[in-house]
C-alpha positions, -999 to +999 in steps of 0.1 A: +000+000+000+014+034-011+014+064+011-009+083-006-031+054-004-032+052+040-061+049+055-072+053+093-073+013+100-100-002+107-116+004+144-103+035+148-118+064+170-155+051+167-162+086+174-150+099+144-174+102+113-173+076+086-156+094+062-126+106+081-121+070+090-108+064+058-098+090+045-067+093+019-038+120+007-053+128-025-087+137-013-074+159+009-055+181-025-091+179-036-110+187-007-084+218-003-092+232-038-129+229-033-131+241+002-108+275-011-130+278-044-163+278-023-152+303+005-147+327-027-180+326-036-189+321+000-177+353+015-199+375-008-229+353-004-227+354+037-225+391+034-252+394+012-274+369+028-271+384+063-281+418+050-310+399+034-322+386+068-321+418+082-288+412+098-256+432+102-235+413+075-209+400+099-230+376+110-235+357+078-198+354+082-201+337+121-226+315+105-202+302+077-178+286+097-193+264+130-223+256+109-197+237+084-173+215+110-206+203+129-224+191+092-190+173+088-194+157+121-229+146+115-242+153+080-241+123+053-233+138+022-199+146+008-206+178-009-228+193+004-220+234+014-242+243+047-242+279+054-268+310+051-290+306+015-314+330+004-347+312+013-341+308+050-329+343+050-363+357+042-378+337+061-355+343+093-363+385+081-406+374+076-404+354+110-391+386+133-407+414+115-436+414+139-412+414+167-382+439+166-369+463+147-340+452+121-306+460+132-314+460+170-297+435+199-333+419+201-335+414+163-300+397+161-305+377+198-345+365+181-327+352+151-305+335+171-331+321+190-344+310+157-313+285+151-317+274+185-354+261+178-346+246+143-316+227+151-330+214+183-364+202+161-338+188+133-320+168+157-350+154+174-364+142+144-334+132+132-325+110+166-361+099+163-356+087+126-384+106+107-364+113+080-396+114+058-406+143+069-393+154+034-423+141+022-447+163+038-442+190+009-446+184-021-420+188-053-452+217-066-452+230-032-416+238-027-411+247-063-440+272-058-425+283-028-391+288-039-401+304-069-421+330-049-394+338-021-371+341-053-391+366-069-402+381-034-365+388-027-357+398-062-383+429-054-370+435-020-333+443-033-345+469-055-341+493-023-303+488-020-298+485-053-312+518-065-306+536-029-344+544-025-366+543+011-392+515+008-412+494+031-436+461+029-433+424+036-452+413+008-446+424-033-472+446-038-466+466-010-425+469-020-437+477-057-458+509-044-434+521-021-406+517-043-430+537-069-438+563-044-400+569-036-386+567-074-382+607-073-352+597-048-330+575-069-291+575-065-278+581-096-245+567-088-261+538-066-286+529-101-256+526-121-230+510-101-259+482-091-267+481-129-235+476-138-230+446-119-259+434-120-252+431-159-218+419-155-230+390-127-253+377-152-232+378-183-207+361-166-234+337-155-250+334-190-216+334-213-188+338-191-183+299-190-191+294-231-163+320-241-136+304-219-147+273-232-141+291-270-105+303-263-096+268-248-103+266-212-115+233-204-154+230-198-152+221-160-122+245-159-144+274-174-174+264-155-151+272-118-141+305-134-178+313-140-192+304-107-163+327-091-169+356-115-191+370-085-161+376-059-141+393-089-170+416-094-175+423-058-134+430-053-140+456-083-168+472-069-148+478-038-115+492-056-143+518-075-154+531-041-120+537-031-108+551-060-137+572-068-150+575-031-185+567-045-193+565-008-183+600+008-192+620-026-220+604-043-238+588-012-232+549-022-244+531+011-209+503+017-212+476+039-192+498+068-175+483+096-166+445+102-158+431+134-126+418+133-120+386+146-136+352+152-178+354+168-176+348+212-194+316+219-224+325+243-261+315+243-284+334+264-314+315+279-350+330+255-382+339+276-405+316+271-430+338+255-404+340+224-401+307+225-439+304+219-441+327+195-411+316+174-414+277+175-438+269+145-416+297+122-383+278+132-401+245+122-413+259+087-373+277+083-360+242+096-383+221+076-382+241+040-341+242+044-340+207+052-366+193+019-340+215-002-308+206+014-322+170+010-332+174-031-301+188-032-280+165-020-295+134-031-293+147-068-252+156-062-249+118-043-266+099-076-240+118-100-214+100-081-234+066-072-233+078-036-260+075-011-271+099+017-289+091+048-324+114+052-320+106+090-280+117+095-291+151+071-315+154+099-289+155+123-261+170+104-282+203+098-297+203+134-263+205+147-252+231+118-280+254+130-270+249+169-235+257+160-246+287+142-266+297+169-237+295+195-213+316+176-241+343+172-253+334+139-284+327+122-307+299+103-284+277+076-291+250+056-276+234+022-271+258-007-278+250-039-256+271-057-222+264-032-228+229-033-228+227-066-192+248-070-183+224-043-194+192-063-177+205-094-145+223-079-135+180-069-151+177-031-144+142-023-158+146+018-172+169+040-136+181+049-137+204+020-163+223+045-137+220+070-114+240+047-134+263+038-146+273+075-105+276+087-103+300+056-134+318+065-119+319+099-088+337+089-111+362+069-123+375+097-093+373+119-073+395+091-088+405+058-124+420+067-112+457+060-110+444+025-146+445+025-159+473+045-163+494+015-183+470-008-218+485-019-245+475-009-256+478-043-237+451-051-248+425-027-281+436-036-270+423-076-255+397-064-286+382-049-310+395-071-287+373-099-285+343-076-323+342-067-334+350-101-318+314-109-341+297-084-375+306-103-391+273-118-413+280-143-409+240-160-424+225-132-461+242-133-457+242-173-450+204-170-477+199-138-505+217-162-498+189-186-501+162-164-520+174-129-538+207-128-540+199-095-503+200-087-502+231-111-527+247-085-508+239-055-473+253-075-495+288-085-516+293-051-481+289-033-459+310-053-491+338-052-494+335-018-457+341-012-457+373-032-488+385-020-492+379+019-461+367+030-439+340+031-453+317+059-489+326+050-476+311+010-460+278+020-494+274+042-516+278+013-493+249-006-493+223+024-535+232+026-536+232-016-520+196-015-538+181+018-571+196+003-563+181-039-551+145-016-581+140+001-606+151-026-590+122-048-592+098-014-626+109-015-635+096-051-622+066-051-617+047-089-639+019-086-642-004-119-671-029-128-653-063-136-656-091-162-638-119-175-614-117-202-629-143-229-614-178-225-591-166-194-586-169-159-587-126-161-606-099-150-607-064-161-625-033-162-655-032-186-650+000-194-617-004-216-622-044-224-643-070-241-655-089-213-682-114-199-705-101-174-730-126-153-766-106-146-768-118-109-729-119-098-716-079-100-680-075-094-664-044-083-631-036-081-620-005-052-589+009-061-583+031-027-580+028+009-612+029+026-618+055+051-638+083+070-636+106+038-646+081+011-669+055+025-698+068+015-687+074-017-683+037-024-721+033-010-731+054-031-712+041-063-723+005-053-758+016-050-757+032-083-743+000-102-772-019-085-797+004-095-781-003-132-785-043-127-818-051-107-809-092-113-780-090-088-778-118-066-742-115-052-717-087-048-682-095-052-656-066-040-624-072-049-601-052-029-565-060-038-558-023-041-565-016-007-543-018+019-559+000+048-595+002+062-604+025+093-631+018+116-655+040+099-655+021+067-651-009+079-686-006+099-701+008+066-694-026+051-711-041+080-739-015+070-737-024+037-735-062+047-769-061+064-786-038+040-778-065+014-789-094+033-825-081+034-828-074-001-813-111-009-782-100-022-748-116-005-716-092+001-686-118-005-650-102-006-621-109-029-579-107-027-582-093+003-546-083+019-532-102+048-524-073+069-560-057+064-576-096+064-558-100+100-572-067+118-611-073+105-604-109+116-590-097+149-618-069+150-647-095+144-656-070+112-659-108+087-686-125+109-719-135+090-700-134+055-710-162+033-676-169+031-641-166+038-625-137+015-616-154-018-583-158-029-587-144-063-613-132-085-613-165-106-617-187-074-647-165-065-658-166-096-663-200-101-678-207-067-703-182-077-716-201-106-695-179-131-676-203-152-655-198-181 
């Protein structure tokens, strides 16, 4: 074995992670050329993003480097880049708007509060292995929601970047008081934003084709692309200097950094915040973890890796405690870092290691470099970023194949621009509850005959089949419950009505794997009500696991018989032969 090819042996430190276990030389050049290529475009990004959630922009940078070595500790993917994204930023700024004033000790101590609550939630969920609570929100949902916050956010960084007064939570309101204050645009602040907000999405849109053109290898030009942002941003601050945009012409800069590395302190929350702010850190904690999730999984396949839904859980609960301890605010997975990680060579989470130790010395030495950056230019820079999270293939797609979804994508990404952001998600999860149990609720049932000359029985509807006048068979293609039990009644009664010789009623339910107590005592109801009109209920392919519990429950006494094996078998003993 060569050096470069040592591993930890075998039964090493059970405390460490997986990962580090085993890990090798080479992965560690690789890991160190990711983890410096995503604290380029990191820096910016925590600045921006900070400023976003109403926060001095320090603090994106305290929450860019704990947040990173505890994911490594306990997360499960190997790329994946945890540290403040746009989303939870707006929704850390929409969760304490009601409660304290931007820029105040209250603000910044509430959002820290916020971490608190979402990486204690993440953590117990994740101990507690519900890992599918990624499932709770649908693909429509969250592409409605993220298309919303994007667009929200896109409006709200008009104010920075044209250095006009406005005010509102929700687009409409933003688009009028950005109308009512347009008399007091910043000439200097309109064209230095304009500027680079044309030269961030050039670069984005053609930055990587023309390096490709004069011979820079795709993946190569790609890199250089994706970092085009911190050039920008390191121009925009030598054009202050040089020009002193910010003492001459009013362009508001970034001011002040703290220098040096966040205290570690947590200060114990009344319990009336905690009240007041534990269902908003669930939705912050919930939406971050359904995207860092998507996001990773799709990274993982690319290299025929796995992640673990349960160890995400746990990996961005402890991100978001870490966060909170060194006086930062909500994090999760981003999108657009993980995938500069992923394509800048990460091979383990220790490129996040890399990349908080650089982020580290940042802020111990190099944070006058950016004291004069506009805000202007973090307000293109996320405007650019955002503006690559709107979706508009999924409702295009969902309107081909399920208005429904395509109702759940539109009434989300509506309500986000137009009452807020919890109030939008809210009307998704009710959209998709409300479209689910409408469908539960009108059950497919199918009228059944036999294929000619077979042992098979299909719908009459879309087959050539043989029908007997007294034996009906019916097919149920839905679990049987509270909301759709007395549809089935009523469809059953219907098809009766249709055949008045019916002497037996065979329902096949091999498509049911559940019935509640309400249904099951309507097919007692039904049972009885049958019986004195001569007509027998007999059941057929009836699944073990639901045949058990109406055994167990007593739900199968006075049946003519046992539940039939198969359709055929009932078939025949019904006098229906082939």
């Amino acid at each position: 074995m060569t050096e470069a090819n040592r591993v930890v042996p075998a039964g090493g430190p059970r405390w460490l992670p997986a990962w580090l276990q085993q890990y090798r030389r080479e992965q560690a050049i690789q890991d160190g050329i990711a983890g410096l290529v995503v604290t380029v475009l990191l820096v910016p990004q925590s600045l921006a993003y900070a400023m976003l959630a109403g926060l001095p922009p320090h603090v994106g940078m305290y929450a860019s480097i704990l947040p990173l070595l505890a994911y490594a500790a306990f997360g499960s993917s190997m790329t994946l880049a945890v540290g403040p994204v746009a989303v939870a930023s707006l929704m850390t700024a929409s969760a304490l708007a009601p409660f304290a004033a931007q820029g105040s000790p209250e603000y910044l101590s509430l959002a820290i509060l916020l971490a608190v609550l979402g990486g204690l939630q993440l953590m117990v969920l994740g101990i507690l292995r519900l890992g599918f609570v990624a499932n709770l929100l649908s693909h429509s949902v969250i592409s409605g929601f993220v298309t919303g916050s994007a667009l929200l956010i896109a409006i709200g960084q008009l104010k920075p970047l044209l250095g006009v007064p406005a005010q509102g939570h929700t687009a409409v309101e933003l688009l009028l008081s950005l109308l009512a204050s347009f008399q007091k645009l910043q000439p200097a602040t309109v064209a230095l934003g304009l500027l680079a907000m044309l030269l961030l999405w050039s670069s984005r849109r053609f930055l990587a084709d023309l390096l490709a053109w004069i011979g820079v290898s795709s993946r190569t030009a790609d890199l250089l692309a994706k970092l085009a942002p911190m050039i920008i941003v390191l121009l925009s601050v030598g054009a202050v200097a040089v020009w002193q945009l910010d003492s001459r012409h009013g362009v508001a800069v970034v001011g002040t950094i703290p220098q040096g590395l966040p205290s570690l302190q947590l200060s114990w929350p009344a319990r009336e915040q905690l009240t007041s702010l534990f269902l908003p850190a669930f939705m912050i904690a919930l939406v971050g973890f359904v995207e860092s999730v998507s996001v990773a999984q799709s990274l993982a396949i690319k290299r025929g890796q796995r992640i673990d839904p349960n160890a995400e859980l746990r990996g961005l609960g402890a991100g978001n405690l870490a966060s909170a301890l060194s006086g930062g605010f909500p994090v999760t997975g981003g999108f657009a870092r993980s995938v500069v990680n992923f394509a800048a060579g990460a091979q383990t989470p220790m490129a996040g290691v890399i990349s908080a130790a650089l982020m580290s010395l940042v802020l111990l030495g190099l944070t006058g470099l950016f004291e004069r950056l506009p805000l202007a230019v973090l307000a293109a820079t996320i405007i650019v970023a955002v503006l690559g999270l709107v979706d508009l293939a999924t409702p295009r797609h969902a309107w081909q194949y399920d208005r429904a979804d395509a109702l759940a994508w539109a009434g989300t990404a509506l309500g986000v621009l137009g009452l807020g952001v919890e109030a939008g998600i809210g009307i998704g999860v009710a959209l998709s509850a409300g479209t689910f149990l409408w469908r539960a609720s009108r059950p497919h049932i199918a009228v059944l005959g036999r294929l000619a000359g077979t042992e098979h029985f299909r719908n009459e509807q879309r087959f050539q089949v043989e029908t007997q006048p007294h034996l009906l068979i019916m097919r149920i293609d839905e679990n049987l419950f509270f909301a759709n039990s007395a549809a089935v009644l009523d469809r059953i009664e219907a098809e009766l009505a249709k055949r008045p010789a019916t002497r037996d009623l065979l329902l096949v339910l091999s498509s049911v794997s559940h019935i509640d107590l309400t249904a099951a005592e309507a097919l007692e109801r039904l049972h009885a009500d049958l019986g004195a009109r001569g007509i027998v209920l007999h059941l057929a392919e009836v699944k073990g696991p639901v045949l058990d519990r109406l055994k167990h429950a007593g739900r199968l006494r006075g049946l003519a018989h046992e539940p039939f094996v198969s359709v055929h078998s009932a078939a025949q003993a019904l006098g229906q032969h082939p």
